[in-house]
C-alpha positions in Angstrom: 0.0 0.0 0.0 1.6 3.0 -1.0 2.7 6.1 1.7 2.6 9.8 1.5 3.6 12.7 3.6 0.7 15.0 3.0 2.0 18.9 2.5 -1.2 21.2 2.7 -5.1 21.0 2.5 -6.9 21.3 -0.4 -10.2 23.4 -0.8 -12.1 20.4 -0.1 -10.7 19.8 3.6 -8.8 16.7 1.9 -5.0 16.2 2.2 -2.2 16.6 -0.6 0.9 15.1 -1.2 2.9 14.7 -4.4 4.2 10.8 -5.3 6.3 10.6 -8.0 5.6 13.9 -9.2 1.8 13.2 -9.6 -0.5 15.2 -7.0 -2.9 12.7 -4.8 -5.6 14.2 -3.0 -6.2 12.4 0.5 -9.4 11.8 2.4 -9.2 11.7 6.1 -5.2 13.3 6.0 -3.5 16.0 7.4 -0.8 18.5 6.8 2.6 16.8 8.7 1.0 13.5 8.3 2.5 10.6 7.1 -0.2 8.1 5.9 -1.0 5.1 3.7 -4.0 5.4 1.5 -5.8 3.6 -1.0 -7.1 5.4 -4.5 -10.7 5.3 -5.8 -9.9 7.2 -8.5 -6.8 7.9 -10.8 -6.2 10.1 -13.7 -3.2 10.8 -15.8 -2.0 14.3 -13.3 -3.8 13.2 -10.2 -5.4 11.1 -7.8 -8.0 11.0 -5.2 -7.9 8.9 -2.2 -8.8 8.1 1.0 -6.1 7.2 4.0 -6.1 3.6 5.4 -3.3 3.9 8.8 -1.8 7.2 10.1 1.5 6.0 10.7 2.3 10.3 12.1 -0.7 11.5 13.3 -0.9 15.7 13.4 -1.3 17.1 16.5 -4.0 19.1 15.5 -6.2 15.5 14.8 -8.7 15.0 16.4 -11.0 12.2 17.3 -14.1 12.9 15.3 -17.7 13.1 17.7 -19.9 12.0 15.2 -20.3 8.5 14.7 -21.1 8.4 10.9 -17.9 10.5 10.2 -16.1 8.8 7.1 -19.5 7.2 5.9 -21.9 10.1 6.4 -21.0 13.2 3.1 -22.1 15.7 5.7 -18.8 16.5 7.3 -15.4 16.3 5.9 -13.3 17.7 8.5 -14.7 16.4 12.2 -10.9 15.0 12.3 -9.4 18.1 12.7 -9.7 20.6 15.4 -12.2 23.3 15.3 -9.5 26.1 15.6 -7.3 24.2 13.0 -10.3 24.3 10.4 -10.4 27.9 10.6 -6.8 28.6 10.0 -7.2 26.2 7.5 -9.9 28.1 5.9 -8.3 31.7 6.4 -5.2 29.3 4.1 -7.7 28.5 1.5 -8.8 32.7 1.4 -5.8 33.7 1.4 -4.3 31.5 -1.4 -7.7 32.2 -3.4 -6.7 35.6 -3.4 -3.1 35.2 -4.4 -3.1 32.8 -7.3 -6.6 33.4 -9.2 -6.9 37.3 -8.1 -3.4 38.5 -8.0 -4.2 40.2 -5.0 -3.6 41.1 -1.2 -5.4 42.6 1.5 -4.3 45.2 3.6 -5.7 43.7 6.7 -6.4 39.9 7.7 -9.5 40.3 9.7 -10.2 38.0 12.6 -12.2 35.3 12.0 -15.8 34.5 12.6 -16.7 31.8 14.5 -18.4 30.1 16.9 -20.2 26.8 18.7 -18.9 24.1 16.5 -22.1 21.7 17.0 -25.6 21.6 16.8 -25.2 24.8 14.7 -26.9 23.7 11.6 -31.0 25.1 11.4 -31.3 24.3 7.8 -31.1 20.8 6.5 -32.2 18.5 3.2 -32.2 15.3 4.4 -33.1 11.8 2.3 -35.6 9.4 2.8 -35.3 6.0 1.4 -37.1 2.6 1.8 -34.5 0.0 1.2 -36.4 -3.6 0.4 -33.2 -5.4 0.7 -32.8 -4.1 4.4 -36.2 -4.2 5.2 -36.0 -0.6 6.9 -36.5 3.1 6.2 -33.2 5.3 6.2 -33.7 9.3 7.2 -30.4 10.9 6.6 -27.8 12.5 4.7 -25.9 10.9 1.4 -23.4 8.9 2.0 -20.2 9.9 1.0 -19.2 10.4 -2.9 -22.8 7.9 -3.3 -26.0 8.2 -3.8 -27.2 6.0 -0.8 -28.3 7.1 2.0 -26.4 7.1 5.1 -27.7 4.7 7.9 -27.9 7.1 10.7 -29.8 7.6 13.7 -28.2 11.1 14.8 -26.1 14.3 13.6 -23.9 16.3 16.0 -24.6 18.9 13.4 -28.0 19.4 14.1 -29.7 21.3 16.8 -30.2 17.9 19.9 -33.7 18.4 19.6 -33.6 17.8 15.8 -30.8 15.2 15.9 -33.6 13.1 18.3 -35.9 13.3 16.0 -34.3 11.3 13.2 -35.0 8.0 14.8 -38.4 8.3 15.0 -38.7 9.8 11.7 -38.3 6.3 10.4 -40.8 5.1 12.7 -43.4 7.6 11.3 -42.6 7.5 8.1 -42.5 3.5 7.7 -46.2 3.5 9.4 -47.4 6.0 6.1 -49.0 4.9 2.8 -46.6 6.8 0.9 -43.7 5.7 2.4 -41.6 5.1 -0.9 -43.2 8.5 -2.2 -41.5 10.7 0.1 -38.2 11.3 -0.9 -37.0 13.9 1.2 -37.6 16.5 4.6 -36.3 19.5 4.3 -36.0 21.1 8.0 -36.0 25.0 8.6 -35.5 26.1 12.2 -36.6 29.4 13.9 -36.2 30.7 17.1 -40.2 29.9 18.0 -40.9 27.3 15.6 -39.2 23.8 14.0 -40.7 23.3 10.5 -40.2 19.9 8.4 -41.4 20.5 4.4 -42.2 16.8 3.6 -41.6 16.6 -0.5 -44.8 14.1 -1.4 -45.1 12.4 -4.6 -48.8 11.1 -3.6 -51.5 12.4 -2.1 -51.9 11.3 1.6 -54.3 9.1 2.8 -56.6 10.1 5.9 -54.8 7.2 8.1 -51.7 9.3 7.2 -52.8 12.7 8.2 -53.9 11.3 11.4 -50.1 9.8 12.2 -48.7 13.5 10.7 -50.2 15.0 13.3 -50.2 13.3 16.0 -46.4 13.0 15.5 -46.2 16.6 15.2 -48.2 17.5 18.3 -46.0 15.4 20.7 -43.1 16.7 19.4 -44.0 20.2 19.2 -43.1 20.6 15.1 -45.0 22.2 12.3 -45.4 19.9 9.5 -45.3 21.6 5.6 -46.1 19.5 2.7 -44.4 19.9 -1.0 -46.2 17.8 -3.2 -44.4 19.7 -6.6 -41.6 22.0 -6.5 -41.1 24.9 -3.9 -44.2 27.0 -4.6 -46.3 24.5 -3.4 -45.2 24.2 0.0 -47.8 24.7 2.7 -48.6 24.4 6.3 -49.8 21.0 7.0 -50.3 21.1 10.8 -50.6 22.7 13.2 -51.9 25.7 11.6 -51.5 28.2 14.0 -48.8 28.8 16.3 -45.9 31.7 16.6 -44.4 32.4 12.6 -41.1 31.0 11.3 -38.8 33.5 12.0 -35.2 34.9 13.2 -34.0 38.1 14.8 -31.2 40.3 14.2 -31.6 42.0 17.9 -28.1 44.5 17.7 -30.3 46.2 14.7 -33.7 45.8 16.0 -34.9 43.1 13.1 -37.3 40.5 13.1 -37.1 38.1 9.8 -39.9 36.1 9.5 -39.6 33.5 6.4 -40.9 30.7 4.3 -39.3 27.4 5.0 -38.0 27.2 1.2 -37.0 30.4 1.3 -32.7 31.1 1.7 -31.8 32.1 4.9 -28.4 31.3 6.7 -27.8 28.1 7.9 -26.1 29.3 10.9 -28.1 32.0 12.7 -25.2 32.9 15.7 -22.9 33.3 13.1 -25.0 35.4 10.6 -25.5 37.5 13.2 -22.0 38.2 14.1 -21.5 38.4 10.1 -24.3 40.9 9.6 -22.0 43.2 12.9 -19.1 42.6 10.7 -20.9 43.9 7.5 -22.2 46.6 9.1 -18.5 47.6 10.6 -17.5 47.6 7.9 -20.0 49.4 5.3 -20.2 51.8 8.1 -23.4 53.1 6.9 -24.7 57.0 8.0 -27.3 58.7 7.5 -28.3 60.5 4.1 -26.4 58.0 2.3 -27.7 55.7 -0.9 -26.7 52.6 -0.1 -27.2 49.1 -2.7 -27.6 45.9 -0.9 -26.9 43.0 -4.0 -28.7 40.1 -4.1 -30.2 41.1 -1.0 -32.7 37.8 -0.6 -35.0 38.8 2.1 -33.3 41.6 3.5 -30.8 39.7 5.6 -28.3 43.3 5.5 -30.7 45.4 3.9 -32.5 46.0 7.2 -29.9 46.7 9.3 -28.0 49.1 7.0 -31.1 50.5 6.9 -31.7 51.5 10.6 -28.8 52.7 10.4 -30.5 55.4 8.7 -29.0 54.8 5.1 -31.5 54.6 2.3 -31.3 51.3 0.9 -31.8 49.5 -2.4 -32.2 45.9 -2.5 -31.8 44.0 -5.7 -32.4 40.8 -6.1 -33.5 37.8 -9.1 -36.5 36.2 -7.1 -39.5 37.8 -7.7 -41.0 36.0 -3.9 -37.9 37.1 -2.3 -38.3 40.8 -3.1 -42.2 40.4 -1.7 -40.5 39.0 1.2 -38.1 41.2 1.7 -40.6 44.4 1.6 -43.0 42.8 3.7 -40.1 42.3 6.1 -39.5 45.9 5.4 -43.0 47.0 6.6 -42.8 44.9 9.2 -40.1 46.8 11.3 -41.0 49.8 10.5 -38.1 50.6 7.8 -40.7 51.0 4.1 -39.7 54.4 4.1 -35.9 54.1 3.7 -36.1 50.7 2.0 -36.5 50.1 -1.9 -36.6 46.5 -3.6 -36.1 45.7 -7.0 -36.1 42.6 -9.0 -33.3 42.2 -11.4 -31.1 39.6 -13.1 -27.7 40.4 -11.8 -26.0 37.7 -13.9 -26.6 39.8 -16.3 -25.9 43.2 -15.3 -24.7 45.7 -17.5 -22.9 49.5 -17.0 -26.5 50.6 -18.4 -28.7 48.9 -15.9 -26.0 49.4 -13.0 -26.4 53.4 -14.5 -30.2 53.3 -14.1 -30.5 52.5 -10.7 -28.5 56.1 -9.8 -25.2 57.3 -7.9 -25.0 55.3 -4.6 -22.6 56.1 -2.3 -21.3 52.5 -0.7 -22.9 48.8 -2.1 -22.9 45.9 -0.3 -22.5 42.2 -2.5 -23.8 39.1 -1.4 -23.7 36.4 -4.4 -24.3 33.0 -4.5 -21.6 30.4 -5.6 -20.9 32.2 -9.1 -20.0 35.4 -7.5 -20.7 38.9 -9.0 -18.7 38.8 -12.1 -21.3 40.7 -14.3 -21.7 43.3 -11.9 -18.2 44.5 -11.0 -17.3 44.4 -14.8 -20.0 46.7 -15.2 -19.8 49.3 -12.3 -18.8 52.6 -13.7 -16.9 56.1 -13.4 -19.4 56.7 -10.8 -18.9 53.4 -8.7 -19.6 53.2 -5.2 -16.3 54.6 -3.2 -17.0 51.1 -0.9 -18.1 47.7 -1.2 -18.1 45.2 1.4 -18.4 41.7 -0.5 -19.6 39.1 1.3 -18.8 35.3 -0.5 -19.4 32.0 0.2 -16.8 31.0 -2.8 -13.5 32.6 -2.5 -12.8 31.2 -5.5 -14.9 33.9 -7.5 -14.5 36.5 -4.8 -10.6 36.4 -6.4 -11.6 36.4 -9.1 -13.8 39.2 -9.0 -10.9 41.3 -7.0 -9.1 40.6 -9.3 -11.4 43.1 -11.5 -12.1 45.9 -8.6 -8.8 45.9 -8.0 -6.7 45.7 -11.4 -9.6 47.4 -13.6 -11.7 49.2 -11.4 -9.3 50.7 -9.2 -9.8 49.6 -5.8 -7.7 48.5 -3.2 -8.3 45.3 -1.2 -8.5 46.8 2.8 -9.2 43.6 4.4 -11.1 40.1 4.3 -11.5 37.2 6.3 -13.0 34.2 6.7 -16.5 33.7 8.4 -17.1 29.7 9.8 -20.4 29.4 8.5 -19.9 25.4 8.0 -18.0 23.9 11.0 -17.0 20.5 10.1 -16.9 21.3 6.2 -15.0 22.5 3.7 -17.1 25.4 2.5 -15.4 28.7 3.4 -17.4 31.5 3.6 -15.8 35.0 3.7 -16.2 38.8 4.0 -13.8 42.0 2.0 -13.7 45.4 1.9 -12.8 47.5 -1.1 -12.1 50.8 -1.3 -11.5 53.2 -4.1 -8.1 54.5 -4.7 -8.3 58.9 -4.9 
């Protein structure tokens, strides 16, 4: 079995070592490691694999607390320590920044962070009936597979939710439709649980019964999905508080729609949206544009800052949502929402929406491309840009500060996902005079 001493982490959380000039990409290694792996999958400049013995274990390993860890495609880093991911994340910025966007910043800020279980309030979890096994499975994908991991916990998850998965099965395996419901998609707020069952037939009335029974003596709010996400409605109970989260440093209340984005992690969001905020330093009188601004996750508190506000974002029920939130706390007066494609954002359409004075971007995975390319003599003096793919974030610095002549102050990492690879991250430009 071959051996490697493993030299870095890749973006993934997996470890790399060069043998015989070929890179292999290591599953379960560490940096200073030496290990002996087996690969699942070679090409001509690379391999990936997954280590078999730890012959010189890293002193920042640690002994993972979930007991699906390995089989489970949930978590790829439980084996390292929590503060060790971070720096390991703040690498994987930083290195971002370097080699795709030729830039970097003035100022590494601290990292965000915090508790490193039971953090997760949104979830997509599997059901599966498996005829072979005779049983029901609720859980995550097992790793690089399809299948459905056989677990009856996740450290991940809030306790109350993790104890919940067990008798999940139990439910589900007493329903009619218990090969027709794919999937439970869990959205947690801070006065309500809600599970969006995705249906593929109708229930029966024996069904409902067991729905809510289930739901009433473990004090959840069923939703059902029987097509795609506009469908979703409250199943039972019907009343009850609203699905919601506060931002209470700003004075926000978010109520939301289970399908509807909202962080995964609300104690870090809200030490993210005090960051933001730092940072934009928002005052009053100026015109400030929050990008892709879903539901008005920084709109709103920019905006009691006493900045007037545009929010732009693609989905149409977002915007809705995120003026109704508007109205709600009492900020429809310095609040404006548009819908708009910023994929394909152009200097015109930037142009049209007027002179603003700072701009805060919040893209998903593809980044902003379109719209730094397009800002124009009149550009915002400041953007903070908050990413959850450093990736494109260098690669659009590498625009605002090459082309659009601004200089990189500071980013850093935010640890959205403990236990994961995905970095999420915060910057600050600001324009050269």
């Amino acid at each position: 079995m071959p051996i490697a001493t493993i030299e870095s982490l890749d973006h993934e959380g997996r470890g790399v070592a060069h043998v015989d000039g070929k890179a292999i990409f290591i599953e379960g290694a560490l940096p200073g490691e030496t290990v002996s792996y087996v690969s699942f999958k070679k090409k001509p400049s690379y391999e990936q694999a997954s280590a078999t013995q730890i012959a010189k274990p890293s002193f920042t390993r640690a002994t993972p607390k979930c007991a699906y860890f390995g089989v489970c495609g949930g978590c790829s880093m439980q084996h390292l320590e929590a503060d060790a991911q971070v720096a390991a994340k703040q690498r994987v910025l930083e290195d971002n920044l370097r080699h795709i966007g030729k830039v970097k910043p003035q100022t590494i800020l601290p990292a965000i962070y915090g508790e490193a279980w039971g953090y997760r309030h949104r979830a997509r979890i599997s059901v599966r009936y498996v005829h072979k096994k005779g049983r029901l499975l609720v859980g995550f994908h097992e790793k690089r597979s399809s299948f459905v991991a056989d677990m009856e916990s996740c450290e991940t998850l809030p306790p109350r939710i993790s104890a919940l998965l067990v008798p999940l099965r139990g439910l589900i395996g007493q329903l009619s439709i218990r090969e027709r419901l794919p999937q439970i998609e869990i959205a947690l707020g801070e006065h309500v649980d809600a599970l969006v069952l995705r249906i593929l037939d109708p229930l029966t009335e024996a069904d409902e019964v067991l729905l809510k029974s289930f739901a009433d003596e473990h004090g959840i709010r069923f939703y059902l999905q029987p097509k795609g996400p506009d469908t979703v409605q409250p199943f039972h109970p019907l009343g009850g508080p609203e699905l919601s989260y506060s931002l209470p440093e700003f004075g926000v209340t978010m109520p939301f729609h289970p399908t509807e984005f909202t962080q995964v992690n609300p104690a870090i969001n809200r030490m993210l949206v005090r960051r933001a905020l730092a940072l934009l330093d928002p005052q009053p009188g100026e015109r400030i544009a929050d990008l892709f601004c879903g539901l008005g996750n920084f709109t709103l508190p920019i905006a009691r800052r006493g900045a007037q506000v545009v929010g732009i974002e693609g989905s149409e029920a977002l915007v809705r949502r995120a003026r109704s939130n508007a109205e709600r706390n009492g900020l429809a007066q310095s609040t404006e929402f548009q819908v708009a494609n910023l994929f394909e954002a152009s200097e015109e359409s930037l142009a049209r929406l007027g002179r603003f004075d700072k701009m805060l971007i919040d893209p998903p995975r593809d980044g902003a491309i379109a719209v730094v390319t397009s800002l124009g003599e009149d550009a915002p003096r400041r953007i903070v840009y908050v990413s959850c793919s450093p990736a494109t974030l260098a690669r659009d610095a590498e625009v605002l500060v090459h082309v659009k002549g601004y200089e990189l102050k500071a980013a850093g990492v935010v640890n959205m996902f403990p236990h994961t690879a995905h970095v999420e991250s915060i910057a600050l430009f600001e324009k050269q005079t």
